[in-house]
C-alpha positions in Angstrom: 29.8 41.9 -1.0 27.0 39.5 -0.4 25.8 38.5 3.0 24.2 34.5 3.7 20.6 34.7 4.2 19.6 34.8 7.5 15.8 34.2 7.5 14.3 31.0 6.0 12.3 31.6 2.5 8.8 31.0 2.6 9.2 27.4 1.1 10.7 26.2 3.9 8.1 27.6 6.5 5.4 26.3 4.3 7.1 22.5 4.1 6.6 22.4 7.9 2.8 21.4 8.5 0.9 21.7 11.4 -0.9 18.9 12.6 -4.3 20.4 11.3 -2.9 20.9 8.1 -1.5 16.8 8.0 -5.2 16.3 9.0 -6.3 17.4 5.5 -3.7 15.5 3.8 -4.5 12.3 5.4 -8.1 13.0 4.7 -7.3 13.7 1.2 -5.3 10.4 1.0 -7.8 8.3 2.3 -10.2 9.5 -0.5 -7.3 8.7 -3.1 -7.2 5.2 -1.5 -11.3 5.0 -2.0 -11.3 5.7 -5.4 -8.5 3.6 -5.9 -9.8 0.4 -4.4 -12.9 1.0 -6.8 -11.0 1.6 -10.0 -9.3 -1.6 -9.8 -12.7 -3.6 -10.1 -13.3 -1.3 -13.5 -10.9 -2.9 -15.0 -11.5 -5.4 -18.0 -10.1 -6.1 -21.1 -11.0 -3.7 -23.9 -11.7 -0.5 -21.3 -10.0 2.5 -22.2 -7.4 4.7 -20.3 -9.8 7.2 -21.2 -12.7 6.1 -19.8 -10.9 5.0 -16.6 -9.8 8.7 -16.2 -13.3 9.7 -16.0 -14.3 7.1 -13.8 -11.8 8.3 -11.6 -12.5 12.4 -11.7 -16.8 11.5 -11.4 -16.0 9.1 -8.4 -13.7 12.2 -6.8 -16.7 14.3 -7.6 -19.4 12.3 -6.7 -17.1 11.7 -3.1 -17.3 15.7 -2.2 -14.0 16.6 -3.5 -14.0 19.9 -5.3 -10.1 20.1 -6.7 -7.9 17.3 -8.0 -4.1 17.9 -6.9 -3.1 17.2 -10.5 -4.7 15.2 -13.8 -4.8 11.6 -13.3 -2.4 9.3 -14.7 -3.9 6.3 -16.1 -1.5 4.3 -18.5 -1.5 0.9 -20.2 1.2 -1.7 -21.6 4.2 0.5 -23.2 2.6 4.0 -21.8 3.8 3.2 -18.5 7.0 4.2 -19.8 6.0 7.7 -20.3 6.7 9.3 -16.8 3.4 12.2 -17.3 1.3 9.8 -19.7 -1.7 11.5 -20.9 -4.4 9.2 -20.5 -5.7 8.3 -24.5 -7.8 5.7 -26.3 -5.2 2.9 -25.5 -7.5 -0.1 -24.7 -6.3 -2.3 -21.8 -5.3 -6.0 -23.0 -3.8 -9.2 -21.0 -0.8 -8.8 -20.0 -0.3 -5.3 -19.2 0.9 -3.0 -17.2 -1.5 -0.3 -15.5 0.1 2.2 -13.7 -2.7 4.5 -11.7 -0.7 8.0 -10.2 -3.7 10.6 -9.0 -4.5 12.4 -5.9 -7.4 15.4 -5.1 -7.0 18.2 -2.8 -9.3 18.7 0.5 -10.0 22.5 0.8 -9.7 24.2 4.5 -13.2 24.9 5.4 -16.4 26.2 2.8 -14.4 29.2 1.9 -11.0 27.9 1.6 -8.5 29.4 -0.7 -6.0 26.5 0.4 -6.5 23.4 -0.6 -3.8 19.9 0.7 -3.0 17.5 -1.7 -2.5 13.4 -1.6 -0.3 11.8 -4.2 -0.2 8.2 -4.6 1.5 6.0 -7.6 0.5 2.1 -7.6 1.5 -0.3 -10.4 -0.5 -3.4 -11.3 -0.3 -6.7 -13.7 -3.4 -7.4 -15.7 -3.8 -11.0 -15.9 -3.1 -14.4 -13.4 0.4 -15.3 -14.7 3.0 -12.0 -14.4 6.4 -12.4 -16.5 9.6 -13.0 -14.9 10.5 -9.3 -16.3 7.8 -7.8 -14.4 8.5 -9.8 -11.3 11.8 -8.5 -11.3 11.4 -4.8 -12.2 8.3 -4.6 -10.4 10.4 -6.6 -6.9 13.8 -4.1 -7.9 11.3 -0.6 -7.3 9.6 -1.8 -4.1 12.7 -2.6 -2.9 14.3 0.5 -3.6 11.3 2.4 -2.5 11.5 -0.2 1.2 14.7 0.8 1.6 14.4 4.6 1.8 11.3 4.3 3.9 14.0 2.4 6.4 16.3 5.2 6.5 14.3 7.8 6.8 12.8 5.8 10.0 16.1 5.3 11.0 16.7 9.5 11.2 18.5 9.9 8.0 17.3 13.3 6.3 19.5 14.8 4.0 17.4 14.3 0.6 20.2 13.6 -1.7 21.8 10.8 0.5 18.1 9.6 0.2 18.0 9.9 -3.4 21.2 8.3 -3.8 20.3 4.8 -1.6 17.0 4.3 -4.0 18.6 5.6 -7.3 22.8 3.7 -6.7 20.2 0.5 -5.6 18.4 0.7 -9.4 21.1 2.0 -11.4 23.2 -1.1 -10.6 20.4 -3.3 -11.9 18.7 -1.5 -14.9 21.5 1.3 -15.6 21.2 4.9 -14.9 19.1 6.5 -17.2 16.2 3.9 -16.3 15.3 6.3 -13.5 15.1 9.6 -14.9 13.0 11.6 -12.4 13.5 12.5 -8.5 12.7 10.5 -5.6 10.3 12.5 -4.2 9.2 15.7 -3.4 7.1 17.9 -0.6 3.3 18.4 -0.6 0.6 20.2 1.0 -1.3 23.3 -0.8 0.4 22.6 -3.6 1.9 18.9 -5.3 5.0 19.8 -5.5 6.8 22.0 -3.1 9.5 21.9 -1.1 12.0 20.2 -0.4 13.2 18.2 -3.1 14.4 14.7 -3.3 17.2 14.7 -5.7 20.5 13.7 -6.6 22.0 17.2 -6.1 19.6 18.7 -3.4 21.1 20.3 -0.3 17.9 20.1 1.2 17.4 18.7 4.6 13.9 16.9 6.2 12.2 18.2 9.3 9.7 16.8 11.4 6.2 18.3 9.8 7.2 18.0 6.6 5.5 15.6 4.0 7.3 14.1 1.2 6.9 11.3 -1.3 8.5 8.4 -1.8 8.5 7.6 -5.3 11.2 5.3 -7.2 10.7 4.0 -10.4 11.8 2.4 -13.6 11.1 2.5 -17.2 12.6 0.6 -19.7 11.8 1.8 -23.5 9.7 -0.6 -25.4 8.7 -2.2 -22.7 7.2 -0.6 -19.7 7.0 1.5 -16.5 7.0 0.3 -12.8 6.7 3.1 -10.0 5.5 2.8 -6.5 4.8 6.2 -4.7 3.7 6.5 -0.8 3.5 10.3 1.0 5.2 10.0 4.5 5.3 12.4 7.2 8.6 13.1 9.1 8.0 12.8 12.5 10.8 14.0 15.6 12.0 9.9 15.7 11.4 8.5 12.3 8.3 8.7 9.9 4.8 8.3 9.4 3.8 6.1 6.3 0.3 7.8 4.8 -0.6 5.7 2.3 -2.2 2.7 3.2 -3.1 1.4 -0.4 -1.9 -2.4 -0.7 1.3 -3.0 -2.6 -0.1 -6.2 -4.6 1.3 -6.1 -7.9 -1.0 -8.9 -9.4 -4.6 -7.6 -9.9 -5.6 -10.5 -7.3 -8.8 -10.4 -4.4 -7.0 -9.9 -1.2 -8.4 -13.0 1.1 -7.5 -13.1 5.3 -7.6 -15.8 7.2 -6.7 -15.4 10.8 -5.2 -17.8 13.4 -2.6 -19.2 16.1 -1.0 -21.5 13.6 1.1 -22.9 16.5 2.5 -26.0 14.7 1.3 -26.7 11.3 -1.0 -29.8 10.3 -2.7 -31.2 7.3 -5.8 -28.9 8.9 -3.7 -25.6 8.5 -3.0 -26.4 4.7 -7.0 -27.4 4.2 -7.8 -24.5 6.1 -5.5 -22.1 3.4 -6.6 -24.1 0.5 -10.4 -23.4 1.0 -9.4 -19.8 1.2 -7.8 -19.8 -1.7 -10.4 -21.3 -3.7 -12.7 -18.6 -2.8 -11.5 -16.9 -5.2 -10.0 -17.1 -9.4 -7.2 -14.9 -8.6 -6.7 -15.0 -4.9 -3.8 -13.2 -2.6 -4.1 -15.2 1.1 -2.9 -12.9 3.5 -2.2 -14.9 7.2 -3.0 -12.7 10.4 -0.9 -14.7 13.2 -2.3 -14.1 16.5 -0.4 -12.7 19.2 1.2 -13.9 22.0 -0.5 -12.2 24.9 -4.2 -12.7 23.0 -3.5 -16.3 22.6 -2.9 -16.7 26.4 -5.8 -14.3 27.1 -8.1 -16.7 24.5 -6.8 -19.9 25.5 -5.6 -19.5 28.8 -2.1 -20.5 27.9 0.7 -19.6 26.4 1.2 -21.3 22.6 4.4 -23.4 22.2 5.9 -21.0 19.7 6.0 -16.9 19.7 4.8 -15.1 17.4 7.8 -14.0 15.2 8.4 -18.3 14.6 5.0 -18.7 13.8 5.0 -16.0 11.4 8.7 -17.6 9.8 6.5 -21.1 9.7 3.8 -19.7 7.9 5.7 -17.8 5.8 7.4 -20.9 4.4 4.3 -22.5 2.9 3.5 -21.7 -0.9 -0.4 -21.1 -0.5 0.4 -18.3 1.6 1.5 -14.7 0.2 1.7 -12.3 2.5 2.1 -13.0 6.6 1.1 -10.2 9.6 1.0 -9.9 12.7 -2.7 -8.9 14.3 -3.5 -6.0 16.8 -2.4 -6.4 20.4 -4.9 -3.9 21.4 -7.2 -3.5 18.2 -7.9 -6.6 16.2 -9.7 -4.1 13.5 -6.3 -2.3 12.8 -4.8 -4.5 10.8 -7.9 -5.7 9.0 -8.4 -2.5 8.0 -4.5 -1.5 6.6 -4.9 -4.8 4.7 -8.4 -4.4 3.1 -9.7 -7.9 2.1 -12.7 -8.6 -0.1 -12.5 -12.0 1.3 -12.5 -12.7 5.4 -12.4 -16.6 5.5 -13.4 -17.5 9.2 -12.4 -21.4 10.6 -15.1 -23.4 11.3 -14.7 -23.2 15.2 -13.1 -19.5 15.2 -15.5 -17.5 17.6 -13.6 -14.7 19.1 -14.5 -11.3 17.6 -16.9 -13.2 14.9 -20.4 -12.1 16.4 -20.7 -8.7 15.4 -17.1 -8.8 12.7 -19.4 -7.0 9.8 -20.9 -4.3 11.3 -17.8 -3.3 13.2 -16.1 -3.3 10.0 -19.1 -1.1 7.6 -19.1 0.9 10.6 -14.8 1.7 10.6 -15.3 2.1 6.6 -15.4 -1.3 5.0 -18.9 -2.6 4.2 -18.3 -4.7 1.0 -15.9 -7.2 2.6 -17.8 -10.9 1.9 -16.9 -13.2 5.3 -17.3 -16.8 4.6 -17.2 -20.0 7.0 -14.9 -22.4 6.0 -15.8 -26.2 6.6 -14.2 -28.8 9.1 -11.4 -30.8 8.0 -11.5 -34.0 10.1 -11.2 -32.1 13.2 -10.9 -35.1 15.4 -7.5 -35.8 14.0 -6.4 -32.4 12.7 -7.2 -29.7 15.3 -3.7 -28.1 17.2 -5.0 -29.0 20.5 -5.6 -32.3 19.6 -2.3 -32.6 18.1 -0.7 -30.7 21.0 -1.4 -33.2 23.7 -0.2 -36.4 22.0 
């Protein structure tokens, strides 16, 4: 006769971290996101998966960590297929895929036996012109990946109904065995713990518990997409970690930032010099808010926000739209990390001391240029406004 465990096993008392403990992880995931950002400017045609390896363990080294949380993925073109590549002598070309999937592990204290682990997965297309197959695969994942991160923010928590919405989303497009790992799976002292993300788990989220979030798909012959975030289960929803940009095109991340409250010839100028900053730009719009353009202009702008935001979204030159801080005008900035900040010609507000605030929160290599006037007796919105 067996009797049903009554006490939890020390897996489960382990998944749930304390808020100390999440401290580490976070810590140990902005590091991650450090080396990362560095890694990508490594990379050139002819460099080896090799030598970007070691680029990435000295820069851990070199940044105080003393443990990594696993060997460091680095794979090019048809490796990405290969779930655990081993990073070898392949030599990076035009045209492929580079799939980066490390973290490092921030020990508790001088002493420390215990050590908390990041794990992050980002996918990227060397050169300026992606295929349609990569656009697709690459648009399928994040998608999947999107629509987990909504459920589990939503309160769903049972890990194989979780499984099932990212893998049931995939399998319909690329078949089934194109995704032949789990979603995701617990970390803290160790990369893998408990739970796990599966189809079959019985296991069941609770608030303190990290997990990743990690989709993919990988096609023989071809190649390998996978996106993988860590997120934190919190009491209401959940806690993204991972702050790395999801840009799938090896591109330099430019922000511009306005009101955009009815577009004009100016707008498109303004957007166009941005762009041009740059070979391979990615023009990310901040829109200002409501209550800051009041507090600014001493009115209220024509539109809201959220229709500004559709307007801008619309035009071609512009990839990626958000919203800017109500509170913090730094927040955003800082989630986004732009090389590039392209100021307007007349934009004043938070300008005077914008680089110093921003090497002092962590990002000192951002280049801020002033863009010129485009005919601003014609083309300015409160011009335009009035007639």
């Amino acid at each position: 006769m067996s009797a049903k465990l009554s006490l939890p096993i020390v897996a489960e008392i382990r998944a749930v971290k304390t808020a100390r403990e999440i401290e580490y992880i976070k810590k140990a995931q902005k590091i991650s996101e450090q080396v990362l950002a560095e890694v990508l400017k490594k990379l050139r045609p002819d460099v080896s998966e090799i030598e970007i390896r070691n680029f990435i363990v000295r820069r851990f080294k070199q940044l105080g960590v003393r443990a990594l949380a696993f060997p460091p993925i680095v794979s090019f073109g048809r490796g990405t297929t290969d779930v655990h590549h081993e990073p070898n002598s392949t030599r990076l070309k035009k045209g492929d895929i580079v799939m980066f999937d490390f973290g490092c592990a921030m020990p508790v204290g001088r002493r420390a036996v215990n050590h908390y682990c990041s794990d992050m997965t980002r996918t990227f297309f060397f050169g300026a012109n992606p295929s349609a197959k990569f656009k697709k695969v690459y648009t399928a994942v994040l998608t999947a990946q999107e629509r987990v991160l909504a459920s589990l923010a939503k309160g769903e928590r049972r890990a194989k109904i979780l499984d099932r919405i990212a893998r049931g989303f995939l399998s319909k497009k690329f078949g089934k065995k194109a995704f032949p790992h789990g979603l995701g799976h617990g970390v803290g002292t160790a990369i893998h713990e408990w739970p796990n993300l599966k189809p079959r788990s019985p296991d069941i989220l609770k608030p303190g518990m990290v997990v990743t979030v990690e989709p993919g798909v990988y096609l023989k012959g071809w190649g390998g997409v996978r996106i993988e975030d860590m997120v934190l289960i919190t009491g209401r929803g959940m806690r993204n970690l991972a702050n790395a940009p999801k840009i799938p095109v090896l591109k330099t991340p430019i922000m511009v930032f306005g009101t955009f409250d009815g577009l004009h010839k100016g707008h498109l100028d303004f957007f166009k010099q941005a762009r041009r900053l740059s070979e391979n730009p990615f023009l990310i719009v901040s829109i200002a808010r409501d209550l800051n353009v009041k507090r600014i202009k001493g009115r209220s702008p024509s539109k809201g926000e959220r229709a500004r935001m559709i307007e801008v979204k619309k035009i071609r030159l512009v990839d990626k739209v958000v919203l800017g801080g109500n509170r913090n005008y730094l927040s955003h900035i800082l989630k986004e990390k732009p090389e590039i900040i392209a100021l307007g010609y007349d934009q004043s507000e938070y300008t005077d001391n914008l680089k110093k605030e921003l090497a002092d929160a962590g990002l000192k290599n951002i280049k801020i240029v002033r863009l010129k006037k485009y005919y601003p007796n014609l083309y300015k919105s409160s011009i335009i406004t009035k007639k």
